[in-house]
PDB file of N, CA, C and O in Angstrom:
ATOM      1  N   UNK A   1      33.374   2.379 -11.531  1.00  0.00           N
ATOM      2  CA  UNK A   1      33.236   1.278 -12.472  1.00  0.00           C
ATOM      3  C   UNK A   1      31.913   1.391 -13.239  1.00  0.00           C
ATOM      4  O   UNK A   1      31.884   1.376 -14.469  1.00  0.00           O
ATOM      5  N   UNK A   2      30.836   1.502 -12.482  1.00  0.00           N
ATOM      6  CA  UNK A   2      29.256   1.734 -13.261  1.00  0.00           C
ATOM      7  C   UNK A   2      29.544   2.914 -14.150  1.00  0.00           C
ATOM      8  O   UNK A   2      29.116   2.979 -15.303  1.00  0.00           O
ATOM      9  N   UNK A   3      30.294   3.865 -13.573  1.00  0.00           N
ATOM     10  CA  UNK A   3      30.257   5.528 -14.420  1.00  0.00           C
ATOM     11  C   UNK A   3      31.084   5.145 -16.318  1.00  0.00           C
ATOM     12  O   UNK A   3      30.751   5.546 -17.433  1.00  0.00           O
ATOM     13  N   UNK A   4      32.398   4.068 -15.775  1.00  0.00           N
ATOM     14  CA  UNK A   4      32.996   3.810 -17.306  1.00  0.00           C
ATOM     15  C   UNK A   4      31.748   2.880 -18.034  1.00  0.00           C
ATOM     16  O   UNK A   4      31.107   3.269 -19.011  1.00  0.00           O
ATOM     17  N   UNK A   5      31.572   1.731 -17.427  1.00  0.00           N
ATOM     18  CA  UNK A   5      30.225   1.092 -18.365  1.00  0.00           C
ATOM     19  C   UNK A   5      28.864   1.826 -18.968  1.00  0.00           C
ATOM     20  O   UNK A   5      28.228   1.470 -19.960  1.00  0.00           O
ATOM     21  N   UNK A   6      28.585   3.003 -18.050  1.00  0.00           N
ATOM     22  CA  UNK A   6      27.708   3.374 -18.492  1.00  0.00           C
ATOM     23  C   UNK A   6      28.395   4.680 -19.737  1.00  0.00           C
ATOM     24  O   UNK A   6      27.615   4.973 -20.644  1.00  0.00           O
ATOM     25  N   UNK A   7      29.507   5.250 -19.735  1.00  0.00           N
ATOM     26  CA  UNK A   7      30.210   5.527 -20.617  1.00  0.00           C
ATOM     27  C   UNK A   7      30.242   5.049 -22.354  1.00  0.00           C
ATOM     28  O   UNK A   7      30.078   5.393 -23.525  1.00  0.00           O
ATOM     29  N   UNK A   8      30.570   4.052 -21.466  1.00  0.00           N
ATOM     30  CA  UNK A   8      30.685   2.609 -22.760  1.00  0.00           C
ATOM     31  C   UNK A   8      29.221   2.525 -23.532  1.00  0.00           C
ATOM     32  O   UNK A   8      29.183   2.468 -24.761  1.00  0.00           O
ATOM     33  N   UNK A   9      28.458   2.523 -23.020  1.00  0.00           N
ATOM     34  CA  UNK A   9      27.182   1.626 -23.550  1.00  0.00           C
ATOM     35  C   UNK A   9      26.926   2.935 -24.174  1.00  0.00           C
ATOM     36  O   UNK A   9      26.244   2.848 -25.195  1.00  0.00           O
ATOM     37  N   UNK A  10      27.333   4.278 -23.795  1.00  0.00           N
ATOM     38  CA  UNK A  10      26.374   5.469 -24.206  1.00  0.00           C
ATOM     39  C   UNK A  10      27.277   5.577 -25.846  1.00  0.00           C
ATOM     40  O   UNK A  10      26.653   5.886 -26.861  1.00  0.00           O
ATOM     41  N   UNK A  11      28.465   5.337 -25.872  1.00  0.00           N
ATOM     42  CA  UNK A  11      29.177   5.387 -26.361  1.00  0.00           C
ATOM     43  C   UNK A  11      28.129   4.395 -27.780  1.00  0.00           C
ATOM     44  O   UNK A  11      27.385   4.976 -28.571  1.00  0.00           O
ATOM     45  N   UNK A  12      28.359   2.877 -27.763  1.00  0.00           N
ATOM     46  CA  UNK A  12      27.982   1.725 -28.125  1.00  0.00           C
ATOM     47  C   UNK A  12      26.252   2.143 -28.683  1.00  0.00           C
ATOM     48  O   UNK A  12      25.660   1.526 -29.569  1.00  0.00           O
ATOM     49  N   UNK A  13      25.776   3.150 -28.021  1.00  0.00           N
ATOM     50  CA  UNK A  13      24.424   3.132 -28.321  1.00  0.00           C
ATOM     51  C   UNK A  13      24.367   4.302 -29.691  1.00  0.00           C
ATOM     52  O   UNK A  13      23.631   4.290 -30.678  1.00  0.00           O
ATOM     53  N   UNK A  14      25.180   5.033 -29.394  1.00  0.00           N
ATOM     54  CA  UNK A  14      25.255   6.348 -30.048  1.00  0.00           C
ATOM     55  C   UNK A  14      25.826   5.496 -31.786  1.00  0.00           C
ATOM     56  O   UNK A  14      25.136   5.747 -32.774  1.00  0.00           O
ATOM     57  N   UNK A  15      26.649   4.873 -31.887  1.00  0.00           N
ATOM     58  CA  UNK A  15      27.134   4.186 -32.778  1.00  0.00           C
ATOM     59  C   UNK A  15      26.571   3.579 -33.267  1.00  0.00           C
ATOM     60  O   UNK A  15      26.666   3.778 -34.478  1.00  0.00           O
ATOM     61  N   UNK A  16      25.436   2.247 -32.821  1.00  0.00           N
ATOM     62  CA  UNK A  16      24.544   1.615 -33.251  1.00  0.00           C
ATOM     63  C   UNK A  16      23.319   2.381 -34.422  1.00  0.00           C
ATOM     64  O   UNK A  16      22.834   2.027 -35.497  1.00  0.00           O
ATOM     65  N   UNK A  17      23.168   3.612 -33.506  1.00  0.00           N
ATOM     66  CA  UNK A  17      22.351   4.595 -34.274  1.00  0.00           C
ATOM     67  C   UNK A  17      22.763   5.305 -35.615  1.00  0.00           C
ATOM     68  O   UNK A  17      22.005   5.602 -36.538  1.00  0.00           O
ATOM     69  N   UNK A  18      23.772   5.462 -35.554  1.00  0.00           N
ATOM     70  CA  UNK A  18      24.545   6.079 -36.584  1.00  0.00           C
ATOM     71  C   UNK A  18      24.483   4.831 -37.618  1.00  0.00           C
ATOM     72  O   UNK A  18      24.037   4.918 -38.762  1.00  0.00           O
ATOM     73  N   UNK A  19      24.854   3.992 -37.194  1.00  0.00           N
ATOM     74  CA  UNK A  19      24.995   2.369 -38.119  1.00  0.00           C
ATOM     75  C   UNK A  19      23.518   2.510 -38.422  1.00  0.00           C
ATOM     76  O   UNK A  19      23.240   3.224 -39.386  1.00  0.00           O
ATOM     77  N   UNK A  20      22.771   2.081 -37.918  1.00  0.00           N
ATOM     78  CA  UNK A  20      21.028   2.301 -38.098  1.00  0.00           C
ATOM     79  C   UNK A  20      20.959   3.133 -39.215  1.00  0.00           C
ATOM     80  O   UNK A  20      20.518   2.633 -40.250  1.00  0.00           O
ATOM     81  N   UNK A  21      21.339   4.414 -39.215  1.00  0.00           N
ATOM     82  CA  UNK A  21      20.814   5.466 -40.597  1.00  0.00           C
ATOM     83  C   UNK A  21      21.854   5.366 -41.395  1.00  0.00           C
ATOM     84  O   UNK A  21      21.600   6.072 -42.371  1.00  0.00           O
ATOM     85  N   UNK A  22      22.789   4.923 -41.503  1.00  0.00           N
ATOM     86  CA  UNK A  22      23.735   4.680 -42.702  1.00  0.00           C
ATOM     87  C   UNK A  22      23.291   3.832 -43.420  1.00  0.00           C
ATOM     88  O   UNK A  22      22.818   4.204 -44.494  1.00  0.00           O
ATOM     89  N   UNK A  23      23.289   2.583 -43.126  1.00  0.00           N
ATOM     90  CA  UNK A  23      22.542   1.222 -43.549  1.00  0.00           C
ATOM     91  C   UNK A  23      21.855   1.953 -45.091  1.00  0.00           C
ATOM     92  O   UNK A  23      21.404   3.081 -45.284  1.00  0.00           O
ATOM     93  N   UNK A  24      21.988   0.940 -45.893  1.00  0.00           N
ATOM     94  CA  UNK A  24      20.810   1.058 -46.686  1.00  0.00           C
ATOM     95  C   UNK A  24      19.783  -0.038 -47.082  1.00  0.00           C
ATOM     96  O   UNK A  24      19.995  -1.205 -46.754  1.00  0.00           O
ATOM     97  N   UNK A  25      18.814   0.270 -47.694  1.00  0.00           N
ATOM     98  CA  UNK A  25      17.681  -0.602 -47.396  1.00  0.00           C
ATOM     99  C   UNK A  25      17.732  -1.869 -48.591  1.00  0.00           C
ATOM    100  O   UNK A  25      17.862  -1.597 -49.784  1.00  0.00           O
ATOM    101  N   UNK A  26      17.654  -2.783 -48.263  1.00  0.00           N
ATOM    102  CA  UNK A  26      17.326  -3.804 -49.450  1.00  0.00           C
ATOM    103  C   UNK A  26      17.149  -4.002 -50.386  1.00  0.00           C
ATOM    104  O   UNK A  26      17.726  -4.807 -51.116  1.00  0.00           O
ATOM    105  N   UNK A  27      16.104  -3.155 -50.657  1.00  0.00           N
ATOM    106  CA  UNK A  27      14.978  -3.517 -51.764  1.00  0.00           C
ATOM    107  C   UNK A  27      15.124  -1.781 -52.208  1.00  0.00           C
ATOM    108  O   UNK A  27      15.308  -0.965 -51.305  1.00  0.00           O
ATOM    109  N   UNK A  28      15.042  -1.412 -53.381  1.00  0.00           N
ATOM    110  CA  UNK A  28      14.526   0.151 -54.137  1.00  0.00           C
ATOM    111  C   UNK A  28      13.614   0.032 -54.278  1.00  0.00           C
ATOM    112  O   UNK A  28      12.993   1.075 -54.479  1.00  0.00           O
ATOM    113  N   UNK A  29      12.874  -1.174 -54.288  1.00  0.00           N
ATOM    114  CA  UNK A  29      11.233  -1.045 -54.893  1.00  0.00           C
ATOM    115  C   UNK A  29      11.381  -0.627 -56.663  1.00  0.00           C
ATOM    116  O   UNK A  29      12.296  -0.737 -57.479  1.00  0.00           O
ATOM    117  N   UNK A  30       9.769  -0.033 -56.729  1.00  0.00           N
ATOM    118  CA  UNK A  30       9.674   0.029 -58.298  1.00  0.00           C
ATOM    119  C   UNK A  30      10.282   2.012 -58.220  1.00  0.00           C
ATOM    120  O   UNK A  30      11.040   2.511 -59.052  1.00  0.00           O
ATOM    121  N   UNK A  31       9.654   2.786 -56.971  1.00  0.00           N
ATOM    122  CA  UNK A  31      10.321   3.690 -57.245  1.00  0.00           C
ATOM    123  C   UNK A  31      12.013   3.742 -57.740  1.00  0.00           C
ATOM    124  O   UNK A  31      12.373   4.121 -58.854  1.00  0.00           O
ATOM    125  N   UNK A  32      12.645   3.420 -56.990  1.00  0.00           N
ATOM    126  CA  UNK A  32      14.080   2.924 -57.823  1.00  0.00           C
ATOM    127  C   UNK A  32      14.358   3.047 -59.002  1.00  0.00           C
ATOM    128  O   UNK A  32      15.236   3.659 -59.610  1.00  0.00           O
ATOM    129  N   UNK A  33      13.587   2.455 -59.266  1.00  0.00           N
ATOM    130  CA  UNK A  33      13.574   1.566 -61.293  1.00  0.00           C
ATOM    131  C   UNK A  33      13.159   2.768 -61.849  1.00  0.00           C
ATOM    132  O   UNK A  33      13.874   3.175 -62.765  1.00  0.00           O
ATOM    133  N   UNK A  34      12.228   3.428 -61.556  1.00  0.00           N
ATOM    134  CA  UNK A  34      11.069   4.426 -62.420  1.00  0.00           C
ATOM    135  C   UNK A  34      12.435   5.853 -62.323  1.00  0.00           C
ATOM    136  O   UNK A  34      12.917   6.397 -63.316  1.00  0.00           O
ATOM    137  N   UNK A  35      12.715   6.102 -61.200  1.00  0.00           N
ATOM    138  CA  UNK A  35      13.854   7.386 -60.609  1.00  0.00           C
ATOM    139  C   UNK A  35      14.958   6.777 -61.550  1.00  0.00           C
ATOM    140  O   UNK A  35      15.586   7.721 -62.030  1.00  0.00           O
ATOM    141  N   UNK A  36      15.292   5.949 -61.862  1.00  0.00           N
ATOM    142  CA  UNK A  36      16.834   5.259 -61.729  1.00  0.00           C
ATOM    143  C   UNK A  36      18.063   5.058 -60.956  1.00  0.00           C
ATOM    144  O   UNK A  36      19.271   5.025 -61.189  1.00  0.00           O
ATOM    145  N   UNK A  37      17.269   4.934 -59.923  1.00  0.00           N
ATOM    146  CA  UNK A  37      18.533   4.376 -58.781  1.00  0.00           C
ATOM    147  C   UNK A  37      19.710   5.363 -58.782  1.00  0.00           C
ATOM    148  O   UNK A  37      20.110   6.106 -59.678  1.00  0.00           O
ATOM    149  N   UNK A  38      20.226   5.132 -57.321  1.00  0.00           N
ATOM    150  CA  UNK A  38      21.428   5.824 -57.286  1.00  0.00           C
ATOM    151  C   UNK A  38      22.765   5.119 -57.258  1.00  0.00           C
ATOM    152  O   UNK A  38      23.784   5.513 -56.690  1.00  0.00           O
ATOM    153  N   UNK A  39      22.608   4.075 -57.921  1.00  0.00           N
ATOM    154  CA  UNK A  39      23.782   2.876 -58.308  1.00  0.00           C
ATOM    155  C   UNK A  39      24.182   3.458 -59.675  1.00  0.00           C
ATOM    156  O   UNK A  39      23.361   3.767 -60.539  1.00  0.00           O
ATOM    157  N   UNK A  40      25.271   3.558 -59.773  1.00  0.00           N
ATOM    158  CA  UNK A  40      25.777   3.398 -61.558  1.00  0.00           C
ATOM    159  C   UNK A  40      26.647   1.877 -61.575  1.00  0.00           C
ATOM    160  O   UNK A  40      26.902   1.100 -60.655  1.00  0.00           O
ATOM    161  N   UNK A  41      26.971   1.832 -63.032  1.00  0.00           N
ATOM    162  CA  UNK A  41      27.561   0.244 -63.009  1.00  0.00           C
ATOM    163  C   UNK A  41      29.362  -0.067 -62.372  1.00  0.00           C
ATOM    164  O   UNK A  41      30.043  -1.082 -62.224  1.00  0.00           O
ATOM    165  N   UNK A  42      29.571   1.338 -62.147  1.00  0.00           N
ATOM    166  CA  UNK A  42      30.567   1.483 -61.360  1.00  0.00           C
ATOM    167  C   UNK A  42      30.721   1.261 -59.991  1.00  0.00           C
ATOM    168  O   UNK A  42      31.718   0.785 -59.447  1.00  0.00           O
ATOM    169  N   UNK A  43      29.588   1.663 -59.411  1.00  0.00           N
ATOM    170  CA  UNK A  43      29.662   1.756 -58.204  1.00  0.00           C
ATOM    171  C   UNK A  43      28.807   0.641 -57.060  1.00  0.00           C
ATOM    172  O   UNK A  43      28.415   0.727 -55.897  1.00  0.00           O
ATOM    173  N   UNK A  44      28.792  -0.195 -57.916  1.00  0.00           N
ATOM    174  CA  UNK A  44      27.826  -1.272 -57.265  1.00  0.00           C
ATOM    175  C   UNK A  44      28.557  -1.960 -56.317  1.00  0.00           C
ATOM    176  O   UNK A  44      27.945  -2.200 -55.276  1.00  0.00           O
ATOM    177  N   UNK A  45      29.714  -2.347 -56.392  1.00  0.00           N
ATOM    178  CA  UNK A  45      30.856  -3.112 -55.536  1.00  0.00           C
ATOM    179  C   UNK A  45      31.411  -2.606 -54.627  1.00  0.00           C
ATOM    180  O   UNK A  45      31.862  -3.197 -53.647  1.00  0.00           O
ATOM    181  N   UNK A  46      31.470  -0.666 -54.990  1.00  0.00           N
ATOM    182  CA  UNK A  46      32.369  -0.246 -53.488  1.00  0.00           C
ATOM    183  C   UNK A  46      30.859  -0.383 -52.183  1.00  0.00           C
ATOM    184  O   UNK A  46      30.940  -0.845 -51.045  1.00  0.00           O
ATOM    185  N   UNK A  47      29.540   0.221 -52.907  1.00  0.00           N
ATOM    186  CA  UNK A  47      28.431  -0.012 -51.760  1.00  0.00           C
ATOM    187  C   UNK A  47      28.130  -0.844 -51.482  1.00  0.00           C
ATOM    188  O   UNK A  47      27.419  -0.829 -50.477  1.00  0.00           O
ATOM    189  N   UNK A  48      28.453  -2.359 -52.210  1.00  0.00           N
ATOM    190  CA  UNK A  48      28.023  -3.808 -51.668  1.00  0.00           C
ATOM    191  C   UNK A  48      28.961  -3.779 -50.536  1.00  0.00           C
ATOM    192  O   UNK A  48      28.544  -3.993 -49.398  1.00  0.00           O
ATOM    193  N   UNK A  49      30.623  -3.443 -50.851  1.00  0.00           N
ATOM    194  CA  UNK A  49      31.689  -3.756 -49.873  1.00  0.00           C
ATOM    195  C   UNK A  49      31.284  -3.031 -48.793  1.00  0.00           C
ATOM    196  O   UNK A  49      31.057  -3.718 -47.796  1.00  0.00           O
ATOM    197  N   UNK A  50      31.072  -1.495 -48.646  1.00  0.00           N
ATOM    198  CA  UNK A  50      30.555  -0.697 -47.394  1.00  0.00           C
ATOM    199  C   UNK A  50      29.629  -1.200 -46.387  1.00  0.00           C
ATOM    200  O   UNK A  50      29.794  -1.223 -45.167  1.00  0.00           O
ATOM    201  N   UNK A  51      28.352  -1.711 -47.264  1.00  0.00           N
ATOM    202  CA  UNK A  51      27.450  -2.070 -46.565  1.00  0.00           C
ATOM    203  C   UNK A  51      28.063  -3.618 -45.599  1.00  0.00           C
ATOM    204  O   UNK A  51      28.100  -3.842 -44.389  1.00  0.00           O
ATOM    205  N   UNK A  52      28.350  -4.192 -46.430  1.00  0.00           N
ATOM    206  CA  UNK A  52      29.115  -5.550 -45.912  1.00  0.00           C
ATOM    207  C   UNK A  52      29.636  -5.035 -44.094  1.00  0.00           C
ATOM    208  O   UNK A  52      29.356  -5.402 -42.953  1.00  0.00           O
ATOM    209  N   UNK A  53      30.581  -3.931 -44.789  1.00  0.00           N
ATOM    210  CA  UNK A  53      31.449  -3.596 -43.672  1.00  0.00           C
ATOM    211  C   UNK A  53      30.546  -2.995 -42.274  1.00  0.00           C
ATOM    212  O   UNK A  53      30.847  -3.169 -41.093  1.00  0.00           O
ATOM    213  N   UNK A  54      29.650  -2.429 -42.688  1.00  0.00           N
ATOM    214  CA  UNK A  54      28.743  -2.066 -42.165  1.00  0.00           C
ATOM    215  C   UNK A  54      27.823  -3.012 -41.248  1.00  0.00           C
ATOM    216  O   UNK A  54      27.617  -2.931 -40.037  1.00  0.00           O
ATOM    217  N   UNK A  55      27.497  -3.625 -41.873  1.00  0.00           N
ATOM    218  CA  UNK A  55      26.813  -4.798 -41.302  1.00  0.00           C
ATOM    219  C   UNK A  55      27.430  -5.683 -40.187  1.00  0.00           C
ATOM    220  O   UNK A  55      26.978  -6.119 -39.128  1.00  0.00           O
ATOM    221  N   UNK A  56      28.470  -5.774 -40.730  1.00  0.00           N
ATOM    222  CA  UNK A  56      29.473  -6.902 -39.748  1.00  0.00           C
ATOM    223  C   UNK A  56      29.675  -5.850 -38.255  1.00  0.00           C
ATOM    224  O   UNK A  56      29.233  -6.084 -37.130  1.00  0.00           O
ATOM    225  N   UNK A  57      30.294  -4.949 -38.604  1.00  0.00           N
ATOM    226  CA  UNK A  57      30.455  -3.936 -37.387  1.00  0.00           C
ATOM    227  C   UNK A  57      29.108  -3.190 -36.545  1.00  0.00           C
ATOM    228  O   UNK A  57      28.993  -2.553 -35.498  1.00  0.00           O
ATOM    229  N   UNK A  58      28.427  -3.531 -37.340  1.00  0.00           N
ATOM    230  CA  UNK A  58      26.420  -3.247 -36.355  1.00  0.00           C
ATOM    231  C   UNK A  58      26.500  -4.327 -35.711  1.00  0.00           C
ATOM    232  O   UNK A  58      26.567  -4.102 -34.503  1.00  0.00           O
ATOM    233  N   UNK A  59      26.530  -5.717 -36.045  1.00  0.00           N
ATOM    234  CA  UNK A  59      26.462  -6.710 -35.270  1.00  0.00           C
ATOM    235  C   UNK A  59      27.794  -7.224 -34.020  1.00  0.00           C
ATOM    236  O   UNK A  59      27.516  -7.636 -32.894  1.00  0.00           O
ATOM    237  N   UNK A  60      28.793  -7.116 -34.399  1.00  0.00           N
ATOM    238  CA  UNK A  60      29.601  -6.847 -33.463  1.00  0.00           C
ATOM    239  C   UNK A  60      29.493  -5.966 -32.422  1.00  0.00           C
ATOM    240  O   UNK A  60      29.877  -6.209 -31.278  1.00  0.00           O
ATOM    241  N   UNK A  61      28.889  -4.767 -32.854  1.00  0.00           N
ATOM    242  CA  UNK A  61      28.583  -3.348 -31.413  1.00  0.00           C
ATOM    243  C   UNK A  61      27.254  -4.125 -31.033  1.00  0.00           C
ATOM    244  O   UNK A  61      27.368  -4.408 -29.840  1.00  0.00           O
ATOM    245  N   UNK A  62      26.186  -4.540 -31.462  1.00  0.00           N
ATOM    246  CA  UNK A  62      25.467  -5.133 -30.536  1.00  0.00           C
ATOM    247  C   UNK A  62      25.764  -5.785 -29.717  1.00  0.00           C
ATOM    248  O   UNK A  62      25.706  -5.614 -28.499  1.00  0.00           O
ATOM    249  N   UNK A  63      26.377  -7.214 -30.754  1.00  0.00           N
ATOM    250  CA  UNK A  63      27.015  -7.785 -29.253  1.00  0.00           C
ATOM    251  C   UNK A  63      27.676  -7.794 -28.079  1.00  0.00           C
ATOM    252  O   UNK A  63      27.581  -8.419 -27.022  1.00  0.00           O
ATOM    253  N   UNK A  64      28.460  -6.837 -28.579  1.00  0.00           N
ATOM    254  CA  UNK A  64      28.946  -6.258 -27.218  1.00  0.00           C
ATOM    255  C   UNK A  64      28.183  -5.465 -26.334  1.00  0.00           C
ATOM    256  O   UNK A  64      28.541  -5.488 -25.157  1.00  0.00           O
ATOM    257  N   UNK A  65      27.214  -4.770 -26.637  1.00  0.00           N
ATOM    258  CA  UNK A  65      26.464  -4.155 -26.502  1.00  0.00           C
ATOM    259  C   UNK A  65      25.357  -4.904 -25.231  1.00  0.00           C
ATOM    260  O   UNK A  65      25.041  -4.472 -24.122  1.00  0.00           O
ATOM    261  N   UNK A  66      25.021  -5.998 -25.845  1.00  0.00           N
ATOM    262  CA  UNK A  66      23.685  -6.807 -24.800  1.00  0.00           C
ATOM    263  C   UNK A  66      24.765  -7.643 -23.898  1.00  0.00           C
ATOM    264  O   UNK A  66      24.289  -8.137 -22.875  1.00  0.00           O
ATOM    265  N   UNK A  67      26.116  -7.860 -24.136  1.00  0.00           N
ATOM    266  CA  UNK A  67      26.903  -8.869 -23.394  1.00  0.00           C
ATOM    267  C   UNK A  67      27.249  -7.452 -21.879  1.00  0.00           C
ATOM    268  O   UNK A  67      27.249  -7.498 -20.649  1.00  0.00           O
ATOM    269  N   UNK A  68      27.441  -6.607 -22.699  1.00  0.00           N
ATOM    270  CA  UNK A  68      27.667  -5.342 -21.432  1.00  0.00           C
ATOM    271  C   UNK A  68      26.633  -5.170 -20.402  1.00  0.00           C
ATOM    272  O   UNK A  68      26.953  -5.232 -19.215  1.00  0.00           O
ATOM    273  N   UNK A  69      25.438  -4.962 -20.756  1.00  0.00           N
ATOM    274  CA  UNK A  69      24.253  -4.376 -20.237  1.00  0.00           C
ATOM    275  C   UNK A  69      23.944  -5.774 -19.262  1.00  0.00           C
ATOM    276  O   UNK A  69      23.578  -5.711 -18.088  1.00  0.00           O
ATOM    277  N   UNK A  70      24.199  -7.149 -20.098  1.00  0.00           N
ATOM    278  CA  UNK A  70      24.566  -8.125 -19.250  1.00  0.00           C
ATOM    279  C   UNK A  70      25.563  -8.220 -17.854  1.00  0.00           C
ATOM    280  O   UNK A  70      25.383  -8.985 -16.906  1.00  0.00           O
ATOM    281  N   UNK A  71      26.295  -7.556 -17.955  1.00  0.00           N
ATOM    282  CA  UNK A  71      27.567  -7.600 -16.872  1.00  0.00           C
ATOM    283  C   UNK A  71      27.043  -6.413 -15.962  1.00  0.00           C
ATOM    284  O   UNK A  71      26.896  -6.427 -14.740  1.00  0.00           O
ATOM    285  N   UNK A  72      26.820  -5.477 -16.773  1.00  0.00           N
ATOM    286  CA  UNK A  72      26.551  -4.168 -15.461  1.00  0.00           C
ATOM    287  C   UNK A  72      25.606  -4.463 -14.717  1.00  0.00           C
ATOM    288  O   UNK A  72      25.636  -4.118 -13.536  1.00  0.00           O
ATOM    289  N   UNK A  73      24.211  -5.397 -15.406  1.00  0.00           N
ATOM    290  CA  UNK A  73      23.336  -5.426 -14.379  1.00  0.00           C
ATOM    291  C   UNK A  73      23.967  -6.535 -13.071  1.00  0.00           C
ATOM    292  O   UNK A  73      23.603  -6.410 -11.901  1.00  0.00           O
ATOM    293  N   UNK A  74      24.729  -7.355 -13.429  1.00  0.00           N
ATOM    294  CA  UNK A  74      25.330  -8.173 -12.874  1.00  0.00           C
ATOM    295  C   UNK A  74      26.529  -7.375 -11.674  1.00  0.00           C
ATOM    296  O   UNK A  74      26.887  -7.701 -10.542  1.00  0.00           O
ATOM    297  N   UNK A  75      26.803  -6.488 -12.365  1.00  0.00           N
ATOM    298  CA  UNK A  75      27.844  -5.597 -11.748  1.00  0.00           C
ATOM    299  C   UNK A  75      27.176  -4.930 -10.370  1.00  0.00           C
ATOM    300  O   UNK A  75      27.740  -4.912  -9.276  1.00  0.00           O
ATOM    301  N   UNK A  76      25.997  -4.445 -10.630  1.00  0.00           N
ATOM    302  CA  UNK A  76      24.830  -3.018 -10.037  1.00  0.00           C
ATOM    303  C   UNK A  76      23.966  -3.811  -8.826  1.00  0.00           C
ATOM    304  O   UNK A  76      23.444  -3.288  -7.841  1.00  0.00           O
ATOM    305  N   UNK A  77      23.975  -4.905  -9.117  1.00  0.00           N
ATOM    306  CA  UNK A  77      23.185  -6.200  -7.760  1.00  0.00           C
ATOM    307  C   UNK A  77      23.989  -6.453  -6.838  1.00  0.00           C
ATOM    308  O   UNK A  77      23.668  -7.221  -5.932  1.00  0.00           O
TER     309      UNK A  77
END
């Protein structure tokens, strides 16, 4: 039982990370502006939608994530 949870979480952690460097950042700053961004006026909506999607599913694997690490230690006592 500890061997699948700890499975799980390695699993859950590895994903989080991946979510972590996909993400993109907020703000371009002024570099952005000066470069010209890597937005065209096309493409502003499919990366708002990604990130969206993105976001929602980082926070979902967390939660499951600290609710697990919750149970195993509970499990491991």
């Amino acid at each position: 039982m500890e061997i699948a949870f700890g499975i799980i979480l390695l699993v859950l952690a590895v994903f989080l990370i991946v979510a972590g460097m996909f993400s993109q950042g907020g703000e371009d700053g002024l570099s952005g502006t000066i470069v010209g961004g890597s937005e065209s006026f096309f493409g502003k909506g499919k990366e708002k939608k990604k990130d969206k999607v993105l976001f929602i599913a980082t926070a979902i694997v967390s939660a499951l994530f600290g609710v697990l690490v919750l149970v195993m230690n509970i499990v491991i006592k």
